[in-house]
PAPAGU-561307 format. One record per residue (C-alpha): x, y, z; residue in one letter. Coordinates in steps of 0.25 Angstrom, whole numbers, padded with zeros to 4 digits, always signed. Example, Ala and Ser with C-alpha at 12.3 -4.5 7.8 and 13.67 -1.06 7.14 Angstrom:
BEGIN
+0049-0018+0031A/+0055-0004+0029S/
END
This chain:
BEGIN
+0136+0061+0224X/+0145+0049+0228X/+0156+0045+0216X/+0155+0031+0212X/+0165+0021+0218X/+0169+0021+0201X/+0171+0036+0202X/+0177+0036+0213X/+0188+0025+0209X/+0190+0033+0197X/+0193+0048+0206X/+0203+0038+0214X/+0210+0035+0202X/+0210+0049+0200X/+0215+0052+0212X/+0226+0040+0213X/+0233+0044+0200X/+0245+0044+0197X/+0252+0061+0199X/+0253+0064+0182X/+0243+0051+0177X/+0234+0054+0166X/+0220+0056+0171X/+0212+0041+0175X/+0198+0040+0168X/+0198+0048+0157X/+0192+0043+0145X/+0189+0049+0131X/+0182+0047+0119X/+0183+0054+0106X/+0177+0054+0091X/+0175+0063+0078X/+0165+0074+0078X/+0164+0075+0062X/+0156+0087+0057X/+0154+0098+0064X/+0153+0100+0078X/+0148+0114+0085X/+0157+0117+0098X/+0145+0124+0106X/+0133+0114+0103X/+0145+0102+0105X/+0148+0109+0120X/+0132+0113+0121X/+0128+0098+0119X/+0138+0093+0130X/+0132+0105+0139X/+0118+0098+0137X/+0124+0084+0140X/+0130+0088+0151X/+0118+0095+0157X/+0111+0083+0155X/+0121+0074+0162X/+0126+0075+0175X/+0138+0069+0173X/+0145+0076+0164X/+0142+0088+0176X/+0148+0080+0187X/+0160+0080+0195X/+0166+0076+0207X/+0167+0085+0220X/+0178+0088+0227X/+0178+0083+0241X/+0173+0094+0252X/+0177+0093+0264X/+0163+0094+0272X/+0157+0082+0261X/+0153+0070+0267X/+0155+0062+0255X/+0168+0053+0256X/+0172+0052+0241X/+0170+0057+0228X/+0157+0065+0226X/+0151+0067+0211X/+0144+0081+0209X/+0135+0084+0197X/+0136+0099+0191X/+0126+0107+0188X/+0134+0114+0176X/+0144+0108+0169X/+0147+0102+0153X/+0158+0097+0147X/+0166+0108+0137X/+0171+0102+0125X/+0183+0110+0120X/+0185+0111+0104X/+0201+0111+0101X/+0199+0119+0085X/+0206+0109+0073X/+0221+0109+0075X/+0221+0114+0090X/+0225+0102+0096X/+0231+0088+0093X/+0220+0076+0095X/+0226+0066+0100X/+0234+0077+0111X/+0219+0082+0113X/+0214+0067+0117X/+0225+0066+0127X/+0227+0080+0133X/+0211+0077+0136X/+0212+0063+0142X/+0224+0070+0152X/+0218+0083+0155X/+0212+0079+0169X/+0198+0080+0173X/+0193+0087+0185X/+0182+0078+0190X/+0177+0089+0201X/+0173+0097+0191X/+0161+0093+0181X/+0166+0089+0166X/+0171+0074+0167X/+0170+0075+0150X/+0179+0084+0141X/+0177+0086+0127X/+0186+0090+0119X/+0184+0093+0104X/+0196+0094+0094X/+0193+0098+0079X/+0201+0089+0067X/+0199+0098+0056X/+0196+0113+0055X/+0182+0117+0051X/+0169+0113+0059X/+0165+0101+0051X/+0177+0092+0059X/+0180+0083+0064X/+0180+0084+0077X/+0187+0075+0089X/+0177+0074+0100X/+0185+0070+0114X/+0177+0068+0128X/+0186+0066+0136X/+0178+0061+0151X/+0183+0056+0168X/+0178+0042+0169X/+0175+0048+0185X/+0163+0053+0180X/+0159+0047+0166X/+0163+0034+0157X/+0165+0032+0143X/+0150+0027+0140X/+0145+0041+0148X/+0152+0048+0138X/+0146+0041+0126X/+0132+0043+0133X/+0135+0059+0135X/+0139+0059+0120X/+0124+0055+0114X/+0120+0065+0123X/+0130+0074+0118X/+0126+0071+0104X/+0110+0073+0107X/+0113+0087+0113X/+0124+0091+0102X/+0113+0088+0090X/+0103+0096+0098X/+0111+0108+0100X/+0115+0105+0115X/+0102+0102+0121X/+0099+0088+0126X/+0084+0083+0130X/+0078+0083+0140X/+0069+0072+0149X/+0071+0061+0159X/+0085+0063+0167X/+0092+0050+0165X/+0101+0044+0176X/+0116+0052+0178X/+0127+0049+0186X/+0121+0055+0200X/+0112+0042+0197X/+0123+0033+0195X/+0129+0037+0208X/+0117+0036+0215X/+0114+0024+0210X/+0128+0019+0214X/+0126+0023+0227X/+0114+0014+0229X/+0122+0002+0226X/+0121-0010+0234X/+0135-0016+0233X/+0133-0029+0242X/+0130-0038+0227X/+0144-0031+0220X/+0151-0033+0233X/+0147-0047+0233X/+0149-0049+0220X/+0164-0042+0219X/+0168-0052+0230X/+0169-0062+0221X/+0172-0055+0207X/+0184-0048+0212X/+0196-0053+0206X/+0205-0061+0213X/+0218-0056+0218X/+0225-0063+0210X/+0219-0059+0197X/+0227-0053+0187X/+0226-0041+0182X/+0237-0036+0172X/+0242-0044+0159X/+0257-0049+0161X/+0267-0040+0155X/+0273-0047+0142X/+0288-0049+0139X/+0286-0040+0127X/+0278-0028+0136X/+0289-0028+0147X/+0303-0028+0134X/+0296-0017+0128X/+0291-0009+0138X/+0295+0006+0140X/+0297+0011+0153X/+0288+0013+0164X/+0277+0025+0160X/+0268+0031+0165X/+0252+0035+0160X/+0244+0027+0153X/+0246+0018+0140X/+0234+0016+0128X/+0236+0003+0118X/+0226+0000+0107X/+0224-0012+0099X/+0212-0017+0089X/+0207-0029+0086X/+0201-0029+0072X/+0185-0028+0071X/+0186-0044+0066X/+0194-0047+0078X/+0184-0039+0086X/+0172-0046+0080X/+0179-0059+0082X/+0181-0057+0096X/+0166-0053+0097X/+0160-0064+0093X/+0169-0074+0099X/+0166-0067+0113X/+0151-0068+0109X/+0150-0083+0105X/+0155-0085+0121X/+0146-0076+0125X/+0155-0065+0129X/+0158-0050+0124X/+0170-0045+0117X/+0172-0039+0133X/+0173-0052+0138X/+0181-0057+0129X/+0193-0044+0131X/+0193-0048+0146X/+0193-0063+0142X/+0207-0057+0133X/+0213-0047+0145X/+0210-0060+0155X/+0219-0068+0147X/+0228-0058+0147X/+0229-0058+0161X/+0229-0071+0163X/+0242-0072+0157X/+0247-0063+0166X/+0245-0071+0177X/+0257-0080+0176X/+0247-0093+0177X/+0249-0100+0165X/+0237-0106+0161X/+0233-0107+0175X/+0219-0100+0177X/+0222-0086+0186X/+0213-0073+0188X/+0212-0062+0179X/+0205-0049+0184X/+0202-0035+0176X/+0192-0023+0176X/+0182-0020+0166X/+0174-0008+0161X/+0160-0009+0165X/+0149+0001+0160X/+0142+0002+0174X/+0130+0004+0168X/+0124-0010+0169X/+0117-0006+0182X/+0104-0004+0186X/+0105+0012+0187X/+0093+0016+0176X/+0099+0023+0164X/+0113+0019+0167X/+0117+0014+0155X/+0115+0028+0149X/+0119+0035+0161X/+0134+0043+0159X/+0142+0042+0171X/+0156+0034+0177X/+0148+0021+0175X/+0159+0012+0170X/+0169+0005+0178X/+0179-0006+0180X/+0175-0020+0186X/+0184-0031+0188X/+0183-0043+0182X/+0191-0055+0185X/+0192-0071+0178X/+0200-0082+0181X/+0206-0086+0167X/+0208-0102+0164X/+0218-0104+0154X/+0212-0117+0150X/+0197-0113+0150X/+0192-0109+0138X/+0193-0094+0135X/+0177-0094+0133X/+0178-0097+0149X/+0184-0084+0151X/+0175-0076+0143X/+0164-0082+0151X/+0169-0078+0163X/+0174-0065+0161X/+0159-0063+0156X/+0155-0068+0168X/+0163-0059+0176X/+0160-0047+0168X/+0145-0051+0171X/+0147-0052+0185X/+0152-0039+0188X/+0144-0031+0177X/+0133-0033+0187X/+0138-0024+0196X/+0146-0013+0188X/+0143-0002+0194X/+0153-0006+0205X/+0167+0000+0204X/+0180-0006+0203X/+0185-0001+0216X/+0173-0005+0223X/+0177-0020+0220X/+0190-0019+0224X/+0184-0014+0237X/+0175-0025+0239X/+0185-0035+0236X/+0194-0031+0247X/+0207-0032+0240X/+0219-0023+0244X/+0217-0009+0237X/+0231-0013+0231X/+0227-0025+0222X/+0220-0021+0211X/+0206-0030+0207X/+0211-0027+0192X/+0220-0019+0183X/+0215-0019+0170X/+0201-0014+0163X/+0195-0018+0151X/+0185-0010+0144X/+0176-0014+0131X/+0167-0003+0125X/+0155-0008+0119X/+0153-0006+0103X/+0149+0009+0099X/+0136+0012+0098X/+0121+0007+0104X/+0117+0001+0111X/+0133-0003+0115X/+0139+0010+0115X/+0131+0024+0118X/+0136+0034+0105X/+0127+0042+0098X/+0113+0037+0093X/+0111+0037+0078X/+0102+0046+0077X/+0112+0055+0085X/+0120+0053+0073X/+0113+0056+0063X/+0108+0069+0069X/+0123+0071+0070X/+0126+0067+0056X/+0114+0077+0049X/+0124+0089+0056X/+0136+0082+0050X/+0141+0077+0061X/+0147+0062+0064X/+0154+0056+0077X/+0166+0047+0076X/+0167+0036+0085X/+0170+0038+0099X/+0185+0033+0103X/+0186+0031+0117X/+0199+0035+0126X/+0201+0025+0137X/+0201+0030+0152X/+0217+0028+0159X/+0213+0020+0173X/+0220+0016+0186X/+0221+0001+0180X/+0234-0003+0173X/+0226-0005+0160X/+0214-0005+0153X/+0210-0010+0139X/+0197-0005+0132X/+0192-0012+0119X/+0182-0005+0109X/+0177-0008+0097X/+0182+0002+0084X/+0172+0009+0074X/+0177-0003+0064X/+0174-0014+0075X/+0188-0017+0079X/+0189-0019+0096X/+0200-0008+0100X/+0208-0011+0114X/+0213-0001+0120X/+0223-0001+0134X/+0227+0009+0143X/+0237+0005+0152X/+0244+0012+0164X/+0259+0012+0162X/+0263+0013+0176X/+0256-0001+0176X/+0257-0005+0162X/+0267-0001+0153X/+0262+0001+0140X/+0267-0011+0131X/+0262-0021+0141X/+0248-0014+0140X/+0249-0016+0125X/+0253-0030+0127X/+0242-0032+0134X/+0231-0026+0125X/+0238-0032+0112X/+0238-0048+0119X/+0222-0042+0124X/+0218-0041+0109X/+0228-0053+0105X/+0218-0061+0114X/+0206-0054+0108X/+0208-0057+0095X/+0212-0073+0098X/+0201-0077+0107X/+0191-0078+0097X/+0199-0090+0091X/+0191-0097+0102X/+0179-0100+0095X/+0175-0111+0101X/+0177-0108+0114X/+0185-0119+0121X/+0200-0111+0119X/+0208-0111+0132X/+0211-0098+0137X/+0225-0103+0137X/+0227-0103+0122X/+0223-0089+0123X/+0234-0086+0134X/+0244-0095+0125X/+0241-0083+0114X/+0245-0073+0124X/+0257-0079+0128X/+0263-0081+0114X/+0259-0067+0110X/+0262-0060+0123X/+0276-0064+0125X/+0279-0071+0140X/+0272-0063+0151X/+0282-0054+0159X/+0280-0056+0176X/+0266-0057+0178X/+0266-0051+0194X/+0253-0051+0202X/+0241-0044+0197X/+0242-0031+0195X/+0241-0020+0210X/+0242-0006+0210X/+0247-0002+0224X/+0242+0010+0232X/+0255+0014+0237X/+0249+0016+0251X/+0259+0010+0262X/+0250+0006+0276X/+0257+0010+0288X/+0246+0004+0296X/+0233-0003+0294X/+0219+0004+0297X/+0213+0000+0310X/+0199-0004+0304X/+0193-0001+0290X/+0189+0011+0287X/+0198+0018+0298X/+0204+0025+0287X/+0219+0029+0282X/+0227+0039+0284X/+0239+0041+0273X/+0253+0047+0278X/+0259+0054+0265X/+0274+0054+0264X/+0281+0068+0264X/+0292+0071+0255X/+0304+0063+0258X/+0296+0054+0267X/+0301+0039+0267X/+0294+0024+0266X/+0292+0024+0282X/+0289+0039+0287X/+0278+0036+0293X/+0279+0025+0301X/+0279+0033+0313X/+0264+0038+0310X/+0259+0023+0309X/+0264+0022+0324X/+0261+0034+0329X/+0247+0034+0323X/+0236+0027+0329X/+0224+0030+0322X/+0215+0018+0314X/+0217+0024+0299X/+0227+0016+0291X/+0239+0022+0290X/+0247+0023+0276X/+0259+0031+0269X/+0262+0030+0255X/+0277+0027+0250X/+0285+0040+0248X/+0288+0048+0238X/+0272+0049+0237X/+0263+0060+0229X/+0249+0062+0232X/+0246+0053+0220X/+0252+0042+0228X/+0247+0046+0241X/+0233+0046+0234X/+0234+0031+0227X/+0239+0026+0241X/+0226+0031+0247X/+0215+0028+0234X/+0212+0014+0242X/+0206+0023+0257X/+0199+0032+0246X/+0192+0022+0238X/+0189+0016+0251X/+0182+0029+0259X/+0193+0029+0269X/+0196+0040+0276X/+0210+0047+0276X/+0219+0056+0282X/+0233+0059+0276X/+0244+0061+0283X/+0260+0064+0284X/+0272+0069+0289X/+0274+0086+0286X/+0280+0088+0272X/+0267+0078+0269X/+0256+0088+0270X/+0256+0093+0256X/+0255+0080+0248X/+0245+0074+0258X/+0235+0086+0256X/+0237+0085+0241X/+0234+0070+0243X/+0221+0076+0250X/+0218+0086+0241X/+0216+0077+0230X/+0207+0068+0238X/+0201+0078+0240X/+0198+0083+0225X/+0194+0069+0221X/+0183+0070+0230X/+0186+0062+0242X/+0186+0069+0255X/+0201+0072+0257X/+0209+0067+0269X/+0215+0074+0282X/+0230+0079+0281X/+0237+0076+0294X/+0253+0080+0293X/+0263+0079+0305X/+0277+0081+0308X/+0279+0067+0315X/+0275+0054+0317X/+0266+0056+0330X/+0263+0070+0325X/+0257+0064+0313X/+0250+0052+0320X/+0242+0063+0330X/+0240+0073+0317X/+0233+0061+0310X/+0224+0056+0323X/+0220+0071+0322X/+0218+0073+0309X/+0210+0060+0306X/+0195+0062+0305X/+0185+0053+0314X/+0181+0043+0301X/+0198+0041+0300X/+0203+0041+0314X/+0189+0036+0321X/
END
């Protein structure tokens, strides 16, 4: 089957990484097993899940060379389960454990997109135990992996056996439902939700963040701070009296936050940022409890009026969080598509996520009765703490509430983009924000005084730029003729300067566009230069002077691997050499 567009921007991530990044969309969650726990019916229970679910047997295949399918393809295996692997008491260090887990990479071409990994605290059977499933966004999200846990626990009470009766809807109907899509409404739609290009999209640097900094690092940054659970409550029920969610009111908090970025004053300007949808508010039956890649980003953008009230903002947010929840089963990549901006200028560069309360009906963890029947063989379940996923944006902030009712807020940042301490900065003014904007009980507070707050406890803003844009790295040596006509991408060999192929774009005559990337370039480079022509469907055909050839098949091979079909090679000793290797070597669908 097809891969989603969502699925397919993820493998593009992938595929676009960074040489020596830690793996893109991976998230874990983790708890206590107290009481003991038998190895075999703990692996026999995840065997009947898996049996029972087809997701946790696919894959994606590897592109062949005879396949008709243009992109990513998803298969489901006949024969495959997750295998937990128990570390004895003492074997391992937990907090080594969790990470080593979250870097060890996944091979999404063959099935397993969950790992289990089971670490004993104490010696003897009776615990406890640290449970760790650690699962590729590609393929499952986190409210999937809290659906395959009740099953988990029905099957591990019943000695590995799950029931029988009506098959429910899987991820093969989720794709096929995709596939049936209309998207003339979202297309419409998107056309005038997109944020403007002048929206920004990353907080200002303060004075404080830029003294303090360290040097430039690479990898991914984590930052945590709480707000008490009377603060959390506080901010509840002020969101509520205005008819909004605690949500709401966290973008109503990041909006400010970028506002000030903006360098208006207390001008009104556009703010725009991505927030986590479930996915599963479609008309698919079953979707709701149907585990597959469901969640996604959606952007979101409001224009922020210093001197409206902050209730206004709320409103609007909701409102626009309204708006696009209706059609949420389309991806991020899609819209930026539809919008027709440059493949350079990013639509947003920030995601904030809030999980819903623990529990049903807002949370899917083990019924009561699962519980109990735990508890009669000794057995209790700590609370699920969830790892958040590293992304391709600069950073994301995820808020949940604690088992004592405090809101958590968690940021990941990418350092490359962000160094660390303006990425603390930034969560610690977010819950600043959070925990003042319920002194507006009334409703009619300017967003200004809110902005003032900022200022005063954020220091003066360091240079605010434009919005945030994350170039490809691809240089254009010519246009394309027409769209579609494809693009054919000249890698530089080694040693090669800015301007070694200039000769080919005159030489050449062929309709595809015609590219290089800047030397010194890796095939991690090549491959981010060319991510817009694949999420496009283009056709390729790669290219490049003799000493090329072996990091222009390596670029091939990997598109190859990720399931797209991989591009032609053409390499020549000369530039007209190289112009007659490419008309030759370009298929019918690329040189027409």
């Amino acid at each position: 089957m097809p891969a989603s567009p969502r699925q397919r921007e993820v493998l593009l991530d992938a595929l676009t990484a960074r040489s020596g990044a830690a793996p893109l969309h991976v998230e874990q969650l983790h708890w206590r097993w107290y009481g003991p726990l038998d190895t075999r019916r703990f692996r026999d229970a995840w065997r009947a899940v898996a049996a029972q679910e087809p997701v946790l047997r696919a894959a994606f295949a590897e592109h062949a060379a005879d396949s008709a399918a243009a992109g990513p393809c998803v298969v489901v295996h006949p024969d495959a389960a997750p295998d937990p692997v128990r570390h004895p008491y003492g074997s391992a260090d937990w907090h080594s454990l969790l990470v080593g887990e979250r870097l060890r990479p996944f091979d999404l071409h063959h099935p397993g997109p969950l790992r289990i990994a089971l670490l004993d605290e104490q010696a003897g059977p009776a615990g406890p135990t640290r449970v760790i499933l650690t699962f590729h966004h590609a393929l499952l999200d986190g409210w999937s992996v809290r659906l395959l846990l009740r099953s988990f626990y029905r099957a591990y009470l019943a000695a590995g056996r799950t029931r029988g009766g009506e098959r429910r809807p899987d991820v093969r109907d989720h794709l096929d439902w995709l596939a049936r899509q209309d998207d003339t409404a979202p297309r419409a739609y998107w056309a005038r939700a997109v944020p403007p290009p002048d929206s920004r999209t990353l907080p200002a640097a303060t004075a404080a963040a830029v003294r303090g900094d360290r040097p430039a690092r690479t990898g991914h940054g984590r930052a945590r701070i709480r707000l008490t659970p009377g603060e959390a409550v506080r901010l509840r029920e002020w969101a509520a009296r205005h008819g909004a969610a605690e949500s709401t009111a966290l973008g109503a908090a990041w909006a400010l936050l970028l506002h000030r970025g903006t360098g208006s004053g207390f001008r009104p300007a556009p703010v725009a940022f991505a927030v986590a949808a479930s996915g599963r508010g479609i008309t698919l039956r079953g979707a709701a409890g149907l585990p597959a890649p469901l969640q996604g980003p959606l952007p979101l953008h409001v224009r922020v009026d210093p001197s409206a009230p902050v209730t206004r903002l709320l409103g609007d947010l909701a409102g626009a969080a309204l708006g696009a929840s209706s059609y949420e089963w389309v991806s991020h990549g899609q819209i930026h598509t539809w919008s027709g901006r440059s493949t350079d200028s990013e639509l947003t560069a920030s995601l904030l996520a809030f999980d819903p309360p623990a529990g049903p009906p807002f949370h899917p963890g083990p019924p009561a009765a699962v519980e109990a029947e735990l508890a009669e063989e000794g057995v209790q379940l700590g609370r699920p703490q969830a790892v958040d996923a590293y992304t391709a944006l600069p950073i994301g902030i995820r808020a949940h509430h604690d088992c004592e009712g405090g809101l958590v807020l968690t940021a990941v940042n990418d350092r490359t983009r962000i160094p660390d301490r303006e990425a603390e900065a930034a969560l610690a003014q977010t819950a600043l924000l959070l925990r003042e904007l319920p002194a507006d009980a009334d409703g009619t507070t300017p967003a200004r005084e809110f902005l003032r707050l900022l200022a005063e406890a954020a220091g003066p803003a360091g240079p605010t730029g434009p919005p945030a844009v994350r170039g490809t790295g691809l240089v254009e040596l010519r246009p394309a003729a027409h769209p579609g006509a494809g693009t054919v991408l000249l890698v530089p060999p080694p040693g090669a300067t800015a301007d070694c192929y200039a000769g080919v774009a005159d030489a050449h005559r062929g309709p595809q566009a015609l590219a290089t990337v800047a030397p010194p370039a890796d095939a991690a480079a090549c491959l981010r230069a060319l991510r817009p022509a694949l999420a496009a469907g283009e056709p390729l055909l790669l290219g490049g002077y003799s000493g090329a050839g072996q990091l222009a098949y390596e670029v091939a091979r990997r598109i190859g691997a990720h399931g797209w079909r991989p591009p032609p090679v053409a390499v020549a000793a000369s530039a007209r050499g190289l112009a007659r290797t490419l008309r030759t070597a370009a298929p019918p669908s690329v040189g027409g």
